[in-house]
C-alpha positions as CSV (number, residue, x, y, z in Angstrom):
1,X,213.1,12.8,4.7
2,X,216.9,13.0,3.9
3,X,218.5,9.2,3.7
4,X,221.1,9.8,6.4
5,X,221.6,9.9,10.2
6,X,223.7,12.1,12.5
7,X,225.8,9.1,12.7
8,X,226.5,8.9,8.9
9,X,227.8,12.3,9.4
10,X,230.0,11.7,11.9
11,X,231.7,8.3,9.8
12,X,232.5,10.6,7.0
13,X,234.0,13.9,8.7
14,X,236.2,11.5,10.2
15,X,237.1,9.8,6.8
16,X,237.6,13.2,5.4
17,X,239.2,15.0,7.9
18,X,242.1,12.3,8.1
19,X,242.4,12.3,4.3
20,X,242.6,16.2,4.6
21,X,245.6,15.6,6.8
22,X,247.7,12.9,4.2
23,X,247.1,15.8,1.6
24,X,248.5,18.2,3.6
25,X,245.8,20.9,4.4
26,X,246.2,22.3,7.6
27,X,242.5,23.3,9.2
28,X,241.1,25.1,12.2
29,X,238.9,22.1,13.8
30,X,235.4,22.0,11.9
31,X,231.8,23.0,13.4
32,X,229.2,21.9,11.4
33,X,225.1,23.1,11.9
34,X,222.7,21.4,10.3
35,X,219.9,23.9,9.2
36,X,216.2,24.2,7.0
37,X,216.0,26.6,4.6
38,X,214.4,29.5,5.8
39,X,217.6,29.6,8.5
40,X,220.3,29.6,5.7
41,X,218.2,32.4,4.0
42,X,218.5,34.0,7.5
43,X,222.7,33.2,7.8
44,X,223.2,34.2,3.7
45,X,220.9,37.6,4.7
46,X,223.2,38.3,7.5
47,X,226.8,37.2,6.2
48,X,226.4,34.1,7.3
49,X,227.2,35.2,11.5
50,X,224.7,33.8,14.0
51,X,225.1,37.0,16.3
52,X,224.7,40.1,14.2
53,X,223.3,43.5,14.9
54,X,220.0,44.4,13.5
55,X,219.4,46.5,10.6
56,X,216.6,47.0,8.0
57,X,219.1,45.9,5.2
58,X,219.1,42.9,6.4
59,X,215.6,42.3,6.6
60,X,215.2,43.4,2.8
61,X,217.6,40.9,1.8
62,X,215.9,37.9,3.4
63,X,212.9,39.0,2.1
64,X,214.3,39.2,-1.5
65,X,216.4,35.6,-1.3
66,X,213.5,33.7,0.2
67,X,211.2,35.2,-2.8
68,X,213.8,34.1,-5.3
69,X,213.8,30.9,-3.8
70,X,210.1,30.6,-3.1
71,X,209.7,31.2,-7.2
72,X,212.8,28.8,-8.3
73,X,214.4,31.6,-9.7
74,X,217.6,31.1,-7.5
75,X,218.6,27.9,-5.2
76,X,220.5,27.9,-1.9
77,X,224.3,27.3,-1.5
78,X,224.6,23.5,-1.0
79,X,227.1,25.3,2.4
80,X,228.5,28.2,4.0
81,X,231.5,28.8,5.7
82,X,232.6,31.1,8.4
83,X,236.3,32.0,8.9
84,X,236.4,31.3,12.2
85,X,238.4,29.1,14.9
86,X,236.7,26.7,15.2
87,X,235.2,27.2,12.0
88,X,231.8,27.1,11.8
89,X,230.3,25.6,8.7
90,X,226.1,25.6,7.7
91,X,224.8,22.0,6.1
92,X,221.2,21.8,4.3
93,X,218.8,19.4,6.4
94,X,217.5,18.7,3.3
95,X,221.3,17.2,1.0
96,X,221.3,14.2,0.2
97,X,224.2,11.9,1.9
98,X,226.0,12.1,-1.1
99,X,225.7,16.1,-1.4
100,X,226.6,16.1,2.6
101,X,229.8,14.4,1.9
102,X,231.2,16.4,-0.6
103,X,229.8,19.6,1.3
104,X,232.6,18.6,4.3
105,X,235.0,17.8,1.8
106,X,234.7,21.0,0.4
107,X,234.6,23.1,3.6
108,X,237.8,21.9,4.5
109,X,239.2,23.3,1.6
110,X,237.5,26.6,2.5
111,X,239.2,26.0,6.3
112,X,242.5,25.3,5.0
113,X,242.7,28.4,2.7
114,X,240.9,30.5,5.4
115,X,243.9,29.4,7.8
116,X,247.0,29.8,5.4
117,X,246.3,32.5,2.8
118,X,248.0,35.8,3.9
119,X,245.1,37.9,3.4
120,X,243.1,36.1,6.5
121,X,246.4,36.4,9.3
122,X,244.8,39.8,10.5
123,X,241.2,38.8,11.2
124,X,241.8,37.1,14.2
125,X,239.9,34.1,13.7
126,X,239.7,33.1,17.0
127,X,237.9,35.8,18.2
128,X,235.5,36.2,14.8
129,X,232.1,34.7,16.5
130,X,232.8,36.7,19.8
131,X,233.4,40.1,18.3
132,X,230.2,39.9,16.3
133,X,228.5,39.0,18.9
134,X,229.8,42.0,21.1
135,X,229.0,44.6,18.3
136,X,225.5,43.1,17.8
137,X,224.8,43.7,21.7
138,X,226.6,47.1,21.6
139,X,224.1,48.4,18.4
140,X,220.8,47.0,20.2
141,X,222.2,48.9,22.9
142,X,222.1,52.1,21.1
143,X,218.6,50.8,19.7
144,X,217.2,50.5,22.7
145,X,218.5,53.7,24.7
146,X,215.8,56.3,25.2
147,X,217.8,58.9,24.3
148,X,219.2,57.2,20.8
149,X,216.5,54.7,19.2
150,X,216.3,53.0,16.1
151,X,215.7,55.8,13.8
152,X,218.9,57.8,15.0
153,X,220.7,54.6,14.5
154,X,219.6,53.4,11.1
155,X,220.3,56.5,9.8
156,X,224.2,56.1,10.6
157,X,224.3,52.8,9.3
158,X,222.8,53.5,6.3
159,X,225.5,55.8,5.7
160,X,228.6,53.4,7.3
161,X,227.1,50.4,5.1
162,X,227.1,52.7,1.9
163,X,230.8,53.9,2.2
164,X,232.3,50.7,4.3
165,X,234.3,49.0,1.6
166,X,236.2,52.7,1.6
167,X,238.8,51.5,3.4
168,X,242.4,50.0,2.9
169,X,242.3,47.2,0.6
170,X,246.2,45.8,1.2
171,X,245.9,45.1,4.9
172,X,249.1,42.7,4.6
173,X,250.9,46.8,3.8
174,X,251.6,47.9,7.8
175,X,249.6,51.5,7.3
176,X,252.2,53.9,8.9
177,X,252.2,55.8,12.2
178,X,251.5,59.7,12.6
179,X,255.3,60.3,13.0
180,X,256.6,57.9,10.3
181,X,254.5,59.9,8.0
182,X,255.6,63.0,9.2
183,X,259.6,61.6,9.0
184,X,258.3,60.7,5.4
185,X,257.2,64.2,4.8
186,X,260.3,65.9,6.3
187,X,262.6,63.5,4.1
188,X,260.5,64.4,0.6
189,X,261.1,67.9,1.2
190,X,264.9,68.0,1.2
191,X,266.2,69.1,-2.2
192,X,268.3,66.3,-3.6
193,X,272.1,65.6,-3.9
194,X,273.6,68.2,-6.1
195,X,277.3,67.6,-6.5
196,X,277.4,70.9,-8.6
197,X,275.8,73.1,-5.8
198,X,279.1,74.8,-5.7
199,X,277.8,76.6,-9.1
200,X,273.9,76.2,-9.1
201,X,271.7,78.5,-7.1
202,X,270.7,77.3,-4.5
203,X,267.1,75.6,-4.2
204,X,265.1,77.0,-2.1
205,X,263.8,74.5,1.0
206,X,259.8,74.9,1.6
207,X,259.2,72.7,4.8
208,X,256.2,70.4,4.3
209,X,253.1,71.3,6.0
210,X,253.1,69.0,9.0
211,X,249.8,70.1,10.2
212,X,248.0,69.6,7.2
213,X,245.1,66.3,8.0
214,X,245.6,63.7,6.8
215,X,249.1,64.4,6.6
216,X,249.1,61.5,3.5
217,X,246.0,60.3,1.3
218,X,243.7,58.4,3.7
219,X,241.2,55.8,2.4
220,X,239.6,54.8,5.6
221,X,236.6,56.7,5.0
222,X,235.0,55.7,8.1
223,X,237.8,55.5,10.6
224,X,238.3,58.9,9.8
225,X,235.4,60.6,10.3
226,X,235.1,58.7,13.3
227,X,238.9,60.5,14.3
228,X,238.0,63.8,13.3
229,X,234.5,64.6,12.8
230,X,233.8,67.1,16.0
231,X,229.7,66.4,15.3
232,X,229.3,63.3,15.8
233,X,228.5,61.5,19.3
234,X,230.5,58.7,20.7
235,X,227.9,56.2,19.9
236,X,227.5,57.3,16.3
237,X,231.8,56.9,16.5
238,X,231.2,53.4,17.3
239,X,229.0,52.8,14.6
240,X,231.3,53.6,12.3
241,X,234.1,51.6,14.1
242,X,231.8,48.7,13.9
243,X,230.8,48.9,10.2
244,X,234.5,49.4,9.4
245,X,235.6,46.1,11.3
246,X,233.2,43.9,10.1
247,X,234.4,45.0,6.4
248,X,238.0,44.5,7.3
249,X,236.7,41.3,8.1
250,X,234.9,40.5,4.7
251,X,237.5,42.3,2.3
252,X,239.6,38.8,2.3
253,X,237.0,36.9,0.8
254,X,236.4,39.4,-1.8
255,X,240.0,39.7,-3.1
256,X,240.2,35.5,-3.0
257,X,236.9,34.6,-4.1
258,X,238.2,32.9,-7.4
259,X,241.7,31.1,-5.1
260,X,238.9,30.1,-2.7
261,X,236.6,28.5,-4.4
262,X,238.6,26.8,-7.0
263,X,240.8,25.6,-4.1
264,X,237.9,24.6,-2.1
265,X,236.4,22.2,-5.5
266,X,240.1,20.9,-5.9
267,X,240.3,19.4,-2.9
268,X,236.7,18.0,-2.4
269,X,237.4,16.7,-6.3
270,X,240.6,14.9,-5.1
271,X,238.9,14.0,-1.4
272,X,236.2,12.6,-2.9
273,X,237.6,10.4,-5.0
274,X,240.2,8.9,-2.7
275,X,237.3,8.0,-0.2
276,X,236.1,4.7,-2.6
277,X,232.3,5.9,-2.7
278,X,229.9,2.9,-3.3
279,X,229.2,3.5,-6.7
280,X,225.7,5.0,-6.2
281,X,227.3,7.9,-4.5
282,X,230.0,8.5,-6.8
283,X,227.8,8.1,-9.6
284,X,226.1,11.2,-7.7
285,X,228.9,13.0,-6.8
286,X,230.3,13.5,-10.6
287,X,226.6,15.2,-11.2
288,X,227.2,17.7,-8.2
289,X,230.3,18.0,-9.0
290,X,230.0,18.9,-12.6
291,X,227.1,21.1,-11.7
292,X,229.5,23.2,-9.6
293,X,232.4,23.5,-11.4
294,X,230.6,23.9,-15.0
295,X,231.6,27.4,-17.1
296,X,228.6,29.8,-17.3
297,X,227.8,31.1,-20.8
298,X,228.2,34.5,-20.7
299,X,229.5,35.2,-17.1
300,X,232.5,33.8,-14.5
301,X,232.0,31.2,-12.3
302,X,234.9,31.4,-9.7
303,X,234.6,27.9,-8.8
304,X,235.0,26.7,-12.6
305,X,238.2,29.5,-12.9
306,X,239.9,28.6,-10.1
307,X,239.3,25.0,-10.2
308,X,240.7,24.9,-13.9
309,X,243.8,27.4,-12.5
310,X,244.7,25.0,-9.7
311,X,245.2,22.0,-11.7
312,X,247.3,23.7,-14.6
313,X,249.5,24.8,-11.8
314,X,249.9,21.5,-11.0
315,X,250.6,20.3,-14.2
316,X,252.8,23.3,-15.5
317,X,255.2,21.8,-12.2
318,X,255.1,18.3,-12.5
319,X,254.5,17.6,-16.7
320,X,255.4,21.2,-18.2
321,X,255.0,21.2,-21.6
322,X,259.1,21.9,-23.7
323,X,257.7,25.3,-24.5
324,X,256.7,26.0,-21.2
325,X,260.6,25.0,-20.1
326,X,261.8,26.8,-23.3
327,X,260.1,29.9,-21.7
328,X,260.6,29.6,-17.7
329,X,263.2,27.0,-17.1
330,X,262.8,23.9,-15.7
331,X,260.5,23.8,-12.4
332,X,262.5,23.6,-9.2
333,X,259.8,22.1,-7.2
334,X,257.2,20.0,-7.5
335,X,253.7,20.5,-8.7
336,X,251.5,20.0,-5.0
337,X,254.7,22.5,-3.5
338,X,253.7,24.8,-5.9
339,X,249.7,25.3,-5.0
340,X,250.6,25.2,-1.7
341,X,252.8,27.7,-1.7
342,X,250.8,30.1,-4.3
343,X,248.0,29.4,-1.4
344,X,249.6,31.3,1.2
345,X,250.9,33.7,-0.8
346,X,248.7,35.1,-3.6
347,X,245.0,37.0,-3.9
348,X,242.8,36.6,-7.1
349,X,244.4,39.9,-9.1
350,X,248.4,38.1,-8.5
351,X,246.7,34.8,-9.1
352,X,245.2,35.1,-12.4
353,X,247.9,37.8,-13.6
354,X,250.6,34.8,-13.1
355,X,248.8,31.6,-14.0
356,X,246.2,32.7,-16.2
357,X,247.6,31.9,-19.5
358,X,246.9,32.4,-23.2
359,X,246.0,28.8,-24.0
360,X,243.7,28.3,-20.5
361,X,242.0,31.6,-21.5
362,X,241.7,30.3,-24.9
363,X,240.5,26.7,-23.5
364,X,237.9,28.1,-21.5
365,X,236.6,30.7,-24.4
366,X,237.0,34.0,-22.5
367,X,235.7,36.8,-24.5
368,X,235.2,40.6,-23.5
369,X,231.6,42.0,-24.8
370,X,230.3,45.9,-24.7
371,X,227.3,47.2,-24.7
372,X,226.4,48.9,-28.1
373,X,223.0,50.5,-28.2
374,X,220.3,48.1,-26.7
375,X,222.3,45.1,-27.4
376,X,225.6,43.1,-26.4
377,X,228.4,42.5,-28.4
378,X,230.9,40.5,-28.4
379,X,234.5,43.5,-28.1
380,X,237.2,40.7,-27.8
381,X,238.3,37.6,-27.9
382,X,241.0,35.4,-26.3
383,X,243.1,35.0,-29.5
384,X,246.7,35.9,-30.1
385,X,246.0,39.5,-30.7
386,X,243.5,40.6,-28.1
387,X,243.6,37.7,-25.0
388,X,245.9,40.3,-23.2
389,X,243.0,42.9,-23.3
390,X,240.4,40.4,-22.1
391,X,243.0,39.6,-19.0
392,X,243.4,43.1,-18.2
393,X,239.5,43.5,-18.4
394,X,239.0,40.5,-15.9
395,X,241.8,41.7,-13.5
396,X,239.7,45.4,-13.0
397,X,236.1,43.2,-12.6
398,X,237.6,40.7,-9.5
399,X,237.4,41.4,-6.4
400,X,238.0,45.0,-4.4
401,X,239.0,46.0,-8.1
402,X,234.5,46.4,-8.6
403,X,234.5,48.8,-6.0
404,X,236.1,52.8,-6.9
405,X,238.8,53.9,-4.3
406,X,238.2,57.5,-2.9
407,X,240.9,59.1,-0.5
408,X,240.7,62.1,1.9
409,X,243.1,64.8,1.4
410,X,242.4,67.4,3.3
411,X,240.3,67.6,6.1
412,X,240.3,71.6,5.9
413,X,239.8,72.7,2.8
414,X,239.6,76.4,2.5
415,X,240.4,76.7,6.2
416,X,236.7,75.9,6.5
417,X,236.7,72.5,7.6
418,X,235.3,71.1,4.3
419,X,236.3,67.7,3.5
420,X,238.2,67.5,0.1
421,X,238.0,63.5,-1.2
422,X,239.6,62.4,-4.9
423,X,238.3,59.8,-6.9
424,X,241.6,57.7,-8.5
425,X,240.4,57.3,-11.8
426,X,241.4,53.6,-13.6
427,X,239.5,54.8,-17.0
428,X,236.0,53.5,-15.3
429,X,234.0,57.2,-15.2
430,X,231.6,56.7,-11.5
431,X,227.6,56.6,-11.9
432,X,226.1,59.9,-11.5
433,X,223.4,58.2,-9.4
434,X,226.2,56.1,-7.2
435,X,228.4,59.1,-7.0
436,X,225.4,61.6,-5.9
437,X,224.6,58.9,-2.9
438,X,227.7,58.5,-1.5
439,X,228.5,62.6,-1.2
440,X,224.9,62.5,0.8
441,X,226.2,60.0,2.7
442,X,230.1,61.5,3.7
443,X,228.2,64.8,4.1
444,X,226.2,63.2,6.6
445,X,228.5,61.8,8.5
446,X,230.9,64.6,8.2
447,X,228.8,67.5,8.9
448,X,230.3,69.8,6.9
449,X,230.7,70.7,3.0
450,X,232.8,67.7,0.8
451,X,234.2,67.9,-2.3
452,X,235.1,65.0,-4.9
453,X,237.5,65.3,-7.5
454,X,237.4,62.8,-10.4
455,X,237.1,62.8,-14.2
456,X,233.8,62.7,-16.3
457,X,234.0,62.1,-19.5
458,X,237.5,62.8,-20.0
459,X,237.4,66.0,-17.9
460,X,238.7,67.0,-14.0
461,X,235.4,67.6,-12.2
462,X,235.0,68.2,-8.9
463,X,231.6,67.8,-7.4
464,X,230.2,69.5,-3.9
465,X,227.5,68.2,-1.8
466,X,226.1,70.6,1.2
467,X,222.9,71.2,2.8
468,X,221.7,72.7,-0.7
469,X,222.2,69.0,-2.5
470,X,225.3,67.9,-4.9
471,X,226.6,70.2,-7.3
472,X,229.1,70.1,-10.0
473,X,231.6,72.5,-11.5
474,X,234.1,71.5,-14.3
475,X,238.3,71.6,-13.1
């Protein structure tokens, strides 16, 4: 039985929601549920939403969580935290008070950065719970029509899950209109400037193709085929329109996991130790803490990286070091000004390209390792030679930066309506197996033949995928 009352609850969201305010965060109000177990295996299965729309994905996932948890091989998050308005936030039934408190104190971190970073101002948070909610009832709808059924509709979600994080990562980037794009075209093709033309032949204009679709590279996957596939029915359209919202909506959180974690432990660190905790509980607190924000050997914990970021920024403000003023000047604001405004204004790439410095990489012993034969290795290490290497390493392994971008360019191909996608290659050659699955999947949804150009091995290959299976021929 957990040694604490609704009441006791209550008392300390108050406390901490008023010493959020004299630091400054700005938050949507706070929701709190208290739930067992089994239910925040059920949230973490389904993104944490209380409405969401069935699939058997989902049911796979609870069912591997709660074994991992039923075993001890993995624990639960001590809370989650939807970006909502209100946001809604899950406690553990089972947290001690002590845990409880600094699980507030850290959601309102997670509200504040949900409210103020730039990558959240297009999700419409005040509509989150209500949109799921309507996309859940519109896909049992589709479940449960005679003419549809689950079947027919598992198999398009199979395929929209697989290829949803294809779409536009820099939502802050307005994408541009049909016309702006042709403008765009029309102004590329004019020859430039010549002051000489008087005695140069003159260049021969070839007028862009303005019919050509897409007109530009498009790397909404999803949105569209759901434009311009001809063989699919308006419900499977709405599939895909679905699945592609619901990643717009979790593409934020990817790109600012590190920012908003370590932003989330700096201010339940600095919360929790303006509240004056009897000793007991702050006794407690520095083990949960600790436990949280603690480096793990031989991987990243965002909450230790972005913890340790935030408070060098700090520092770097209000004490910088005479090298650091020898280098960048003299700060012209002060250290909390600083975080604040890298808050708003910054993802994890910017974040750790700007602040992540030689001496913090150093500090927290950042290493690259490779995988030689049936072992690890140790590549590189953050000295003076190679900590630039293990930077640029870590910048391609955050975030949206994991996941391979693939862009449409032409929608007719061979004037036979085969879609022709190209992989932009960063140096990171694709998994056959990964590679083979998602032409099944855009030739599914497409209906026709698709191409994918990208380079193997260090050679242009472009691979097909028809009714006869995936096939490859070298460029």
């Amino acid at each position: 039985m957990s040694s604490w009352s609704i009441q006791d609850l209550e008392y300390w969201d108050a406390r901490i929601r008023e010493k959020a305010g004299e630091f400054g965060l700005s938050c949507f109000p706070q929701e709190f549920e208290i739930c067992n177990h089994e239910q925040m295996l059920g949230y973490m299965a389904y993104h944490g939403m209380p409405a969401h729309y069935p699939h058997w994905s989902f049911g796979k996932s609870y069912e591997k969580l709660k074994t991992l948890y039923d075993y001890g091989v993995s624990g639960l998050p001590y809370e989650m935290v939807i970006n909502a308005d209100p946001a809604l936030a899950y406690l553990m039934r089972g947290n001690s008070l002590c845990l409880q408190i600094l699980t507030v104190a850290h959601v309102y971190g997670h509200n504040d950065f949900f409210r103020n970073n730039f990558m959240f101002r297009d999700t419409r948070p005040e509509l989150t719970l209500g949109r799921f909610k309507l996309r859940a009832d519109r896909v049992r709808g589709y479940v449960e029509h005679p003419s549809i059924g689950l079947q027919a509709v598992e198999e398009i979600l199979d395929a929209a899950h697989a290829l949803s994080l294809q779409c536009r990562r820099h939502t802050a980037i307005r994408k541009l209109t049909h016309e702006e794009q042709q403008a765009r075209a029309l102004d590329a093709a004019e020859p430039p400037h010549d002051p000489f033309e008087r005695i140069h032949r003159p260049v021969e204009h070839r007028a862009p193709d303005l019919d050509r679709v897409p007109l530009e590279p498009e790397e909404d996957l999803l949105l569209f085929i759901a434009e311009h596939s001809p063989y699919l029915a308006d419900w499977q359209k709405d599939l895909l329109h679905i699945v592609h919202e619901e990643a717009r909506h979790s593409i934020p959180q990817i790109d600012t996991k590190i920012m908003n974690e370590g932003w989330a432990s700096y201010w339940h660190h600095k919360i929790m130790n303006s509240l004056d905790l009897p000793e007991e509980l702050h006794l407690e607190f520095l083990v949960h803490h600790n436990q949280v924000i603690r480096a793990h050997p031989g991987g990243l914990n965002p909450y230790y990286i972005g913890f340790r970021l935030w408070h060098d920024i700090r520092r770097r403000y209000d004490e910088p070091t005479e090298a650091e003023i020898e280098a960048h000047g003299t700060p012209d604001k002060s250290g909390m000004e600083k975080i604040f405004e890298v808050r708003e204004t910054d993802r994890d790439v910017s974040f750790l390209r700007r602040f992540l410095t030689a001496d913090l990489m150093r500090d927290m012993d950042l290493f690259e390792y490779a995988k030689k034969g049936d072992r690890f290795v140790v590549s590189n290490v953050s000295d003076e030679e190679h900590w630039r290497e293990v930077k640029e390493t870590l910048l391609r392994n955050i975030g949206m930066n994991t996941v391979p971008v693939i862009r449409i360019l032409d929608a007719d191909h061979d004037h036979n309506r085969t879609l022709y996608t190209r992989h932009e290659h960063d140096g990171r050659d694709l998994q056959y197996g990964s590679l083979e699955k998602t032409l099944r999947y855009l030739h599914r949804l497409w209906g026709r033949r698709v191409l994918l150009e990208t380079v193997m091995q260090g050679k242009s290959t472009t691979f097909s995928c028809d009714e006869d299976g995936v096939g490859r021929s070298a460029g």
